[in-house]
N, C-alpha and C positions, 0 to 999 in steps of 0.2 A: 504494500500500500504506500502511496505518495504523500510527503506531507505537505498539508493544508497551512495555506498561506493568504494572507488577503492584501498583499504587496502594493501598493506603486510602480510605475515601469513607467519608464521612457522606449517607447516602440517607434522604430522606422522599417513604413509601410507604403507597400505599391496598391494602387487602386485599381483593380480591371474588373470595369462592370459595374462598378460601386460598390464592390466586395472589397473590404482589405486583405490584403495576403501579410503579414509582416517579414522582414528580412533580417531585420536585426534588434533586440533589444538589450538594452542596459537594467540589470536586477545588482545589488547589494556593490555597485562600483565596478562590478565586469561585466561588459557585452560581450553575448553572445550570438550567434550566426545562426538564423534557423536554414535548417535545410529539406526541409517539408513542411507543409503546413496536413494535417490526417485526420481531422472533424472537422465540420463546422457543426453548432447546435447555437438554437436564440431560446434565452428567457426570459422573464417579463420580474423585473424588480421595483415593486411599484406602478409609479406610468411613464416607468421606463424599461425600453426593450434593452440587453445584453448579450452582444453576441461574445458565443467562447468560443476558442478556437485553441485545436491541441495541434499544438507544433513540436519540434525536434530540431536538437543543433547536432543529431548523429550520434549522442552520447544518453541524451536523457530526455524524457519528455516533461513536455511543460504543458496548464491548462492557462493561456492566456485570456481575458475578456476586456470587451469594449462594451464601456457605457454607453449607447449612442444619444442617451440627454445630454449627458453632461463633457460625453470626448474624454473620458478620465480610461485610461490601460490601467488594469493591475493582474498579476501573479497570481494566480489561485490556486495555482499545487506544481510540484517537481516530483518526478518520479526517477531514477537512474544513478547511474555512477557516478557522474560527476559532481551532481551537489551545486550549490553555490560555492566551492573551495577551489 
């Protein structure tokens, strides 16, 4: 099991279609590089929609989400070897 995290991130993201795909973000002072992106799923937090998106930098997976109210990325779990270390 991955642990649950409700982080902050700085994500840089490509847009195709009006999907974001991300490429790269910054968690706890290291960027890392995703190299897939391997769900998408939307949830409704409030009266706001959240998409999450499970990505991979090759090493670990990550649950990333976008608030689409407020434009706010954070972290919500890591799962893999590498950790934030």
């Amino acid at each position: 099991m991955g642990t649950q995290l409700n982080d902050r991130i700085s994500v840089g993201a490509v847009f195709t279609g009006g999907a974001p795909a991300p490429a790269w973000f910054v968690w706890n002072g290291r960027r890392y590089t995703v190299t897939a992106v391997t769900m998408r799923w939307r949830t409704a937090e409030g009266s706001a929609t959240v998409l999450h998106l499970g990505v991979t930098d090759g090493t670990n997976l990550f649950e990333l989400t976008l608030n689409q109210q407020t434009l706010v990325w954070q972290l919500r779990s890591v799962d893999g070897g590498g950790g934030n270390g």
